[in-house]
VEXDREN-2710 file (C-alpha; in Angstrom, 1 decimal):
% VEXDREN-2710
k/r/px/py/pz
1/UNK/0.0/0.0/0.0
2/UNK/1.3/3.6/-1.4
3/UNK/1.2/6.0/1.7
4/UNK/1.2/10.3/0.8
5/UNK/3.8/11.2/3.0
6/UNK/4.7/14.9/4.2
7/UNK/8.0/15.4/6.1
8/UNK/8.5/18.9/7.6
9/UNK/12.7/19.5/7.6
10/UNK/15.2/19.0/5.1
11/UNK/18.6/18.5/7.3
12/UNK/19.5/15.3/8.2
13/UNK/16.5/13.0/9.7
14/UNK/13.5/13.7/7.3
15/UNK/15.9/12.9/3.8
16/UNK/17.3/9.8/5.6
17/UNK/13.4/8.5/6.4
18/UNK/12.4/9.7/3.1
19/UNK/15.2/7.9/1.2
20/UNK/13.7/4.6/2.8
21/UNK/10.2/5.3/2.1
22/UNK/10.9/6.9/-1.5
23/UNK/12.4/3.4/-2.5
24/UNK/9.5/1.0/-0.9
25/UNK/6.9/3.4/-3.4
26/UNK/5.0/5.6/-1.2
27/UNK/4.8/9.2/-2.5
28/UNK/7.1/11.4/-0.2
29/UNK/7.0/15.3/0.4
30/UNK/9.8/16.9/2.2
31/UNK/8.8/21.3/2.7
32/UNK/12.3/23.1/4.1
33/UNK/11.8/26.7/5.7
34/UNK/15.0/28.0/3.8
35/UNK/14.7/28.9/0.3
36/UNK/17.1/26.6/-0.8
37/UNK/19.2/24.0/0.5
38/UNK/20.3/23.9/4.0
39/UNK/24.2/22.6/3.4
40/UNK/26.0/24.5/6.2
41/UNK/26.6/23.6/9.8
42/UNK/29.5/22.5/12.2
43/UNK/31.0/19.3/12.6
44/UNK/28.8/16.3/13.0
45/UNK/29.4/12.0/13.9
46/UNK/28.0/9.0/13.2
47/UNK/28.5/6.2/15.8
48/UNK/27.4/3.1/17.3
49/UNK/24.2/1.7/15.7
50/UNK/24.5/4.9/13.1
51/UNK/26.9/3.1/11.2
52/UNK/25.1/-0.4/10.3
53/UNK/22.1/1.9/9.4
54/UNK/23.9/4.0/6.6
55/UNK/25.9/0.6/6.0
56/UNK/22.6/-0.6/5.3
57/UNK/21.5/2.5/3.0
58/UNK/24.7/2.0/0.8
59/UNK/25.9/5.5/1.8
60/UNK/29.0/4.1/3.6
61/UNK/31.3/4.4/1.1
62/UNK/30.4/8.3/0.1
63/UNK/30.2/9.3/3.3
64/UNK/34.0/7.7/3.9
65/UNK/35.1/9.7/1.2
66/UNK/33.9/13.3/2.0
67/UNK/34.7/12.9/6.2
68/UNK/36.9/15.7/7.7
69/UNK/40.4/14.2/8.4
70/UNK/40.9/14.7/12.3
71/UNK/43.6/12.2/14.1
72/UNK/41.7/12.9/17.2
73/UNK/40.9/15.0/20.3
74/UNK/44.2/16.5/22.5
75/UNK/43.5/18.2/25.6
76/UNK/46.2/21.6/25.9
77/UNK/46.9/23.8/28.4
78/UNK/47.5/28.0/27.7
79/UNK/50.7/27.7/25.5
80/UNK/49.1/25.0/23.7
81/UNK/51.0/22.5/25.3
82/UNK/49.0/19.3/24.9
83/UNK/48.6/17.6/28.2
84/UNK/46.8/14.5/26.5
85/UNK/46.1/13.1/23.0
86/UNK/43.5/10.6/22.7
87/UNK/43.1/9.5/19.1
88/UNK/40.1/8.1/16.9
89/UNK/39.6/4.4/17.0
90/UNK/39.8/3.5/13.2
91/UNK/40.9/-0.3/13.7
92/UNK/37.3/-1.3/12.8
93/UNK/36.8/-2.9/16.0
94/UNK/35.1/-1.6/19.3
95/UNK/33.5/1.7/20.3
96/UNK/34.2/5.1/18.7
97/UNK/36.5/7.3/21.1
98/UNK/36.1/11.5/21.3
99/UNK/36.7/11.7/17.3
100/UNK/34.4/9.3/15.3
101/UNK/36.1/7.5/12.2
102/UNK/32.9/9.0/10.9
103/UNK/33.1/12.9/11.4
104/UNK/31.7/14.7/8.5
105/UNK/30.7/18.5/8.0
106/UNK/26.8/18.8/8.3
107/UNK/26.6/20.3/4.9
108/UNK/28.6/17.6/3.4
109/UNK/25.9/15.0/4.7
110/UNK/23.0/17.2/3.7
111/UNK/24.3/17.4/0.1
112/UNK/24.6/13.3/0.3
113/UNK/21.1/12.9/1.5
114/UNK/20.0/15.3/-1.1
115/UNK/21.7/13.1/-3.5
116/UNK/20.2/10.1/-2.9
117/UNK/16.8/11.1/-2.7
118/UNK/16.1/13.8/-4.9
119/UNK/15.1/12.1/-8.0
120/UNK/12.1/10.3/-6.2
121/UNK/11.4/12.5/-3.4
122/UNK/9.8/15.9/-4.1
123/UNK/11.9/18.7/-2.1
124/UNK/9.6/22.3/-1.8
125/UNK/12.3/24.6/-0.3
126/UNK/11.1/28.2/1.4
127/UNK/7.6/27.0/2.9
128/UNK/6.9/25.1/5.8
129/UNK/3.9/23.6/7.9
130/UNK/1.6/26.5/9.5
131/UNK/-1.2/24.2/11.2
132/UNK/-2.8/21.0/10.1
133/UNK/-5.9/19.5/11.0
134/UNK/-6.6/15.5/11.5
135/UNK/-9.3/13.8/10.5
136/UNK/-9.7/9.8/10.5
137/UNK/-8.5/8.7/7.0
138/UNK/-6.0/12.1/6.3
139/UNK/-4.7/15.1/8.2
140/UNK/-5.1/18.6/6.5
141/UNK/-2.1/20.3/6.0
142/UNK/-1.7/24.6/5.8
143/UNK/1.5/25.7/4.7
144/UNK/2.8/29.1/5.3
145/UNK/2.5/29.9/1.6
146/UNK/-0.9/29.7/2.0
147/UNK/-1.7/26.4/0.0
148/UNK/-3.2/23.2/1.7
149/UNK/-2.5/19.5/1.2
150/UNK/-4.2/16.4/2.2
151/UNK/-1.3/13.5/3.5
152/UNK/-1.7/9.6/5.0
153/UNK/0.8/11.1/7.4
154/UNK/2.5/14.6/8.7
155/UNK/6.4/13.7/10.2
156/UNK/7.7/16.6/11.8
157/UNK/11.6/16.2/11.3
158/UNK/11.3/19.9/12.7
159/UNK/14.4/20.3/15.2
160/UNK/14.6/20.8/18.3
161/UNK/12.4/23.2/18.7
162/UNK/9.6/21.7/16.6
163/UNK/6.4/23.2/15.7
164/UNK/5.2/19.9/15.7
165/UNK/6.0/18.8/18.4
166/UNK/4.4/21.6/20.0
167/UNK/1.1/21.1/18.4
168/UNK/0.5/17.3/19.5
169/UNK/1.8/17.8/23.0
170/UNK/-1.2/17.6/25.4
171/UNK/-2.0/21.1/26.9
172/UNK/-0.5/20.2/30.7
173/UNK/2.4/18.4/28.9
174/UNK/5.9/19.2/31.0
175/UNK/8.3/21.1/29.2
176/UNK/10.1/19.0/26.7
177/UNK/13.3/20.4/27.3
178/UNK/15.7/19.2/29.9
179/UNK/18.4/21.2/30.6
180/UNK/22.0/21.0/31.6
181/UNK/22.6/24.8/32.1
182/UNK/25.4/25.0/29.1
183/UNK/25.4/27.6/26.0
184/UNK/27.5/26.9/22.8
185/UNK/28.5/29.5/20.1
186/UNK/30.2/28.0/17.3
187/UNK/31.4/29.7/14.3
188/UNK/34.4/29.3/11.6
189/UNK/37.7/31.5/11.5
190/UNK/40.8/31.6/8.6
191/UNK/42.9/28.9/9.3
192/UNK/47.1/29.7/10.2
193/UNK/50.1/27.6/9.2
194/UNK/50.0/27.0/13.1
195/UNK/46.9/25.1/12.8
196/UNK/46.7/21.7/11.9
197/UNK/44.0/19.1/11.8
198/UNK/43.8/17.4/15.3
199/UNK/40.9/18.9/17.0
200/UNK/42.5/20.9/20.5
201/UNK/40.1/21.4/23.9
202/UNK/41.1/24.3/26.2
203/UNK/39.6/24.3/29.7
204/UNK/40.1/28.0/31.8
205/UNK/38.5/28.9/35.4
206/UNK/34.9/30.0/35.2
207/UNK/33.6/26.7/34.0
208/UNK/34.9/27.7/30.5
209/UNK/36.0/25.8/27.3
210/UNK/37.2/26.5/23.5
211/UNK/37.4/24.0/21.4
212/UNK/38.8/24.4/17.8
213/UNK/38.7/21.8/14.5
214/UNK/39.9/21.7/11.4
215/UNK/37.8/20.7/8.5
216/UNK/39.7/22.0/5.4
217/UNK/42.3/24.0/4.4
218/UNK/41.2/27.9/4.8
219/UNK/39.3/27.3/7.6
220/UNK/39.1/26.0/11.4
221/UNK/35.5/25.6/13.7
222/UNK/35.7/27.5/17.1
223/UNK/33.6/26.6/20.0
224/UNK/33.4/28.9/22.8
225/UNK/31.0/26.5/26.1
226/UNK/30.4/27.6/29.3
227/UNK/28.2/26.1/31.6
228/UNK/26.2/28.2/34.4
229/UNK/22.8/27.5/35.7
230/UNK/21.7/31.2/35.9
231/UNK/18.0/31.5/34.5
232/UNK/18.6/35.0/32.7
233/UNK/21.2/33.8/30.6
234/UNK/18.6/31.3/28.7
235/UNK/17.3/34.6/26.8
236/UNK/20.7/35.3/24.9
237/UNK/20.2/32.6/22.3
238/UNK/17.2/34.3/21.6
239/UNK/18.9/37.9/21.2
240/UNK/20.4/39.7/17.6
241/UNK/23.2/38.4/16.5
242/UNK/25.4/41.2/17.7
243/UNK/23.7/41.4/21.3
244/UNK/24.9/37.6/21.4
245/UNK/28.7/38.0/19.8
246/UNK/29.1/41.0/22.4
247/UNK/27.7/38.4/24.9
248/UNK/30.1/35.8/24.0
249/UNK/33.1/38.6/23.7
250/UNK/33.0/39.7/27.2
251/UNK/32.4/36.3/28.7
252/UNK/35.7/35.0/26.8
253/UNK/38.0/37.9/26.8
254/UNK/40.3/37.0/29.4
255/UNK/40.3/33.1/29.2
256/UNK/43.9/32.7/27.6
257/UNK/45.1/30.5/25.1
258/UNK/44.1/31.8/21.5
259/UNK/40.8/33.2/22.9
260/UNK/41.8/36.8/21.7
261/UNK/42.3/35.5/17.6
262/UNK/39.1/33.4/18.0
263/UNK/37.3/36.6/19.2
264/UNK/38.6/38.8/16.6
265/UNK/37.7/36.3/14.3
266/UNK/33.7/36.0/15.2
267/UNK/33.8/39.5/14.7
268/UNK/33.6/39.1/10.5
269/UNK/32.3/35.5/10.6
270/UNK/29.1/34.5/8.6
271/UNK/28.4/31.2/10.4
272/UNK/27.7/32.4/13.8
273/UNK/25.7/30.4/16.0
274/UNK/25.1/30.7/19.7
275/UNK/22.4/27.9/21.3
276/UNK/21.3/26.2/25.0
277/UNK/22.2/22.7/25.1
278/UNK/18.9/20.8/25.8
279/UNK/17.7/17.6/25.9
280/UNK/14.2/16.9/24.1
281/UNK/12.2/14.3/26.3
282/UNK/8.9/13.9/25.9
283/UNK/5.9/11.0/26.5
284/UNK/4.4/11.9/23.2
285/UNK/6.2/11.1/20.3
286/UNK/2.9/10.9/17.7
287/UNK/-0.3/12.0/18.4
288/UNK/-3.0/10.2/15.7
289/UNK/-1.7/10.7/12.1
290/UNK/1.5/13.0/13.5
291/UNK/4.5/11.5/14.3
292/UNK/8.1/13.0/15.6
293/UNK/11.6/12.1/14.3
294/UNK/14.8/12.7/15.3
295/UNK/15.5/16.1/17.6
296/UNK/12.2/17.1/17.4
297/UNK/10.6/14.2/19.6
298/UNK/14.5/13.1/20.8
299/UNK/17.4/15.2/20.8
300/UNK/20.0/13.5/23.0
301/UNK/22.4/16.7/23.4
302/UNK/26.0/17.1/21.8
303/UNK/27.5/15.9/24.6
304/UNK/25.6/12.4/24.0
305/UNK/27.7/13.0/20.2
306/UNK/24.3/10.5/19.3
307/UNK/21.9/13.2/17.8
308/UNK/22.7/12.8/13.9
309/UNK/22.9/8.5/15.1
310/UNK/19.7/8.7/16.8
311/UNK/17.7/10.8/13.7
312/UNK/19.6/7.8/11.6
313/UNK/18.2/5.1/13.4
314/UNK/15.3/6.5/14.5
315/UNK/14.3/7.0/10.6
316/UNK/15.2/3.2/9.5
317/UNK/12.5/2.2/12.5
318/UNK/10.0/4.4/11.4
319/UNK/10.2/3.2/7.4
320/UNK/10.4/-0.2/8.4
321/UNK/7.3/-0.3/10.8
322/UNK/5.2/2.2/7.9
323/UNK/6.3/-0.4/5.6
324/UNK/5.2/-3.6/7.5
325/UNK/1.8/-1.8/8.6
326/UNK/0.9/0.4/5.9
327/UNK/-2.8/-0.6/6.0
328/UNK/-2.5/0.2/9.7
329/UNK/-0.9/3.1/10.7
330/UNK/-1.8/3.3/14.4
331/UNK/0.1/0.0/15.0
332/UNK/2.9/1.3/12.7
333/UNK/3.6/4.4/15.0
334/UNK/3.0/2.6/18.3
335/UNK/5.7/0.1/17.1
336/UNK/8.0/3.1/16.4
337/UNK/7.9/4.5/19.8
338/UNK/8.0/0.9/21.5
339/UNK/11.0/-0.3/19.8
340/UNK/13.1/3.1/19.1
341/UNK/12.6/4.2/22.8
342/UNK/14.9/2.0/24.9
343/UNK/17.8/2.9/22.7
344/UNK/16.5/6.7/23.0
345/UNK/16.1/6.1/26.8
346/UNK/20.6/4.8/26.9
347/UNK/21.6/7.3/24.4
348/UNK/20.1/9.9/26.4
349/UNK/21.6/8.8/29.9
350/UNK/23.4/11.8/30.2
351/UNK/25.5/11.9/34.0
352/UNK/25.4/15.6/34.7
353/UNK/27.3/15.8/37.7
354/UNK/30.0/14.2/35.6
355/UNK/29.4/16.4/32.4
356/UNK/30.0/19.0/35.0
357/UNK/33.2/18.4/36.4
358/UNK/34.1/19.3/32.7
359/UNK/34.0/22.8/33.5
360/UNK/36.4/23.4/36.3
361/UNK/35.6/26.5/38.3
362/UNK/39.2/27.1/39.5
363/UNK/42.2/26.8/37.6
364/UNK/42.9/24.2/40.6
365/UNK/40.3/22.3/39.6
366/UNK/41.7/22.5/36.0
367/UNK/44.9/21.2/37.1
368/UNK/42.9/17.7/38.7
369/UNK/40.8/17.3/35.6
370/UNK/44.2/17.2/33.3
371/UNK/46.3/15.1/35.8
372/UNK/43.4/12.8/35.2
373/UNK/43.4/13.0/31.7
374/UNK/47.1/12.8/31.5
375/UNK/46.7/9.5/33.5
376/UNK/44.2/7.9/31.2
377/UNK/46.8/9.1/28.3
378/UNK/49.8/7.6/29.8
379/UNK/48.6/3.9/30.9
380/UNK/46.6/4.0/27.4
381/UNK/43.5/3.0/29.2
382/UNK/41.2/5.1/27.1
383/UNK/41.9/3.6/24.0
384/UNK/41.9/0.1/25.6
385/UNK/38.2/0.6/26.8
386/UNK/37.5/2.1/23.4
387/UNK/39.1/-1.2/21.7
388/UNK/37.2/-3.7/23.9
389/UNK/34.2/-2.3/24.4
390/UNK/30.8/-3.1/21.9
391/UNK/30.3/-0.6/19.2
392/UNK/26.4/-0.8/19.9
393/UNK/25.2/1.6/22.6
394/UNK/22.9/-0.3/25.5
395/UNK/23.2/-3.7/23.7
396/UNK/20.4/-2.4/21.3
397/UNK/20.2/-4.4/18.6
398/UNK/19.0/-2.6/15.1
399/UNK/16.1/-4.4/13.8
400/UNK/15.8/-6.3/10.9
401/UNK/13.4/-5.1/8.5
402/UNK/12.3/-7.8/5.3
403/UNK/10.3/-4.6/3.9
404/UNK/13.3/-2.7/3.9
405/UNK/15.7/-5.4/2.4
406/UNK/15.2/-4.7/-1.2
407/UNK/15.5/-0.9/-0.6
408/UNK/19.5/-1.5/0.8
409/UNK/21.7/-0.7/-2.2
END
């Protein structure tokens, strides 16, 4: 049975559940908000269960060929001294360490996605969804262009601040953000002759980090975290562009290291983007013929490094279950959420009070967290754990889908 198909969101999730869908025959929709392509964006991974899904889309080999060449992850202190180097796992066996063998620009993986889907998938770039109303046998779509469109199903692929997701909530739903009280601007800078392509973390008091990578030749990625649980701060995400540079300017002007060139740098930049880190958990991942994918009903956090995994996954569960209950699309979506959530539930396990001994207050407490590092460095521990342990998160196993089988390239 052909299912009409809407996907709100053109990144990463909605392309990946329409490239499945697409090749079992349903008619698939995807409407993007920008007016054209979305191919920009930081650094991104694939990990764990991630990789037997886009093993099993035949996009391994492309996406191996256009990943940004970083050795790995080393921890440095003010002169750039590195305290401790820990490098990518890329022996094919175990668990991914800090820098996945798969770390690909987001655009790059956009433009993949695009790719592969755009000769059976109909992309309508510069509208989106403005309300839609369900009925039994449809749901009634309005689009901000002022059209309407009648659809089997509406998947909001929306982000993590979905529209969507807001609409089928009940009304005295919790908030569906959790929140670990840290900020991220990230942004790209020229790139020197000193810079090279391992990716370097800074640490200064204040519960402060800079991170920098490298992802071609003219240019290197700058993050500037912080973590503080201060309510008022939640609004500068929210703020003009400038409000939020000067924001990040005065927060980071003393911290050392190359904070001063990175500053200067976000001056001029035209990538700048400043965001809360947040978890999206929620009870209510479809509501009749709505349904949620990837940060919009789930977002695991960066520091989880699982977001771009979990839309992956999340979209292979959702085409297989539509395609083994088209006729029954109620059973179909309560499938989804049954077998998708326990490996939502580990990915999003996120131990705060050990994400926050990652932001030192003191430069004392600084000087613990590298001795640390430098021990698991020295014995070689890290990459021993990383080398024995199971590449699958939770001992979640992907499913196996029949209906999907003759879709895999």
């Amino acid at each position: 049975m052909s299912l009409k198909i809407l996907i709100c969101g053109g990144g990463c999730g909605g392309p990946a559940l329409a490239y499945w869908l697409a090749r079992s025959g349903h008619q698939v929709t995807i409407v993007e908000r920008f007016p054209v392509l979305r191919a920009s964006g930081a650094q991104i991974d694939i990990r764990a269960q991630g990789i037997e899904t886009i093993k099993r889309m035949g996009l391994l080999d492309i996406i191996r060929s256009k990943v940004v060449n970083e050795p790995g992850v080393s921890i440095v202190d003010a002169q750039n001294k590195p305290i401790a180097t820990f490098m990518a796992n890329k022996s094919g066996q175990g668990a991914q360490t800090f820098t996945s063998e798969y770390e690909i620009m987001r655009g790059d993986l956009v433009r993949v996605l695009y790719d592969a889907t755009k000769d059976n998938v109909k992309y309508i770039f510069g509208i989106t969804v403005e309300s839609f109303d369900q009925h039994e046998d449809k749901v009634l779509v309005h689009f901000s262009d002022g059209r309407t469109g009648t659809f089997d199903l509406l998947v909001g692929a929306d982000g993590q601040g979905s529209r969507i997701r807001k609409a089928i909530l009940p009304p005295a739903a919790p908030e569906p953000y959790m929140r670990v009280g840290i900020y991220m601007a990230y942004y790209f800078v020229p790139r020197t002759e000193a810079d090279d392509s391992m990716c370097r973390s800074y640490l200064c008091p204040g519960r402060r980090m800079i991170v920098s990578r490298s992802h071609n030749d003219t240019e290197i990625q700058v993050y500037l975290i912080f973590e503080d649980d201060a309510e008022d701060i939640r609004s500068i995400p929210r703020a003009g562009v400038d409000q939020q540079k000067e924001f990040w300017t005065q927060k980071f002007s003393n911290a050392g290291w190359q904070a001063d060139r990175f500053l200067e740098g976000m001056k001029t930049t035209e990538n700048f983007y400043c965001q809360e880190i947040v978890q999206v958990q929620t009870d209510t991942w479809y509501k009749g013929r709505v349904v949620l994918l990837g940060d919009a009903g789930y977002c695991p956090s960066p520091f989880t490094a699982m977001g771009t995994t979990a839309s992956f996954v999340g979209a292979y569960v959702l085409a297989g279950e539509l395609n083994r209950h088209a006729q029954n699309l109620p059973q179909a979506l309560a499938n989804y959420d049954m077998i998708l959530r326990p490996f939502i539930n580990e990915i999003q396990d996120l131990n705060r009070p050990l994400l926050r001994l990652m932001f030192p207050k003191s430069q004392i407490g600084i000087s613990i967290f590298h001795w640390i590092a430098w021990f698991f460095y020295y014995t070689g521990i890290y990459n021993l754990m990383a080398r024995f342990s199971k590449e699958e998160r939770g001992g979640w196993n992907l499913p196996d889908y029949s209906e999907l089988k003759q879709c895999e390239q």
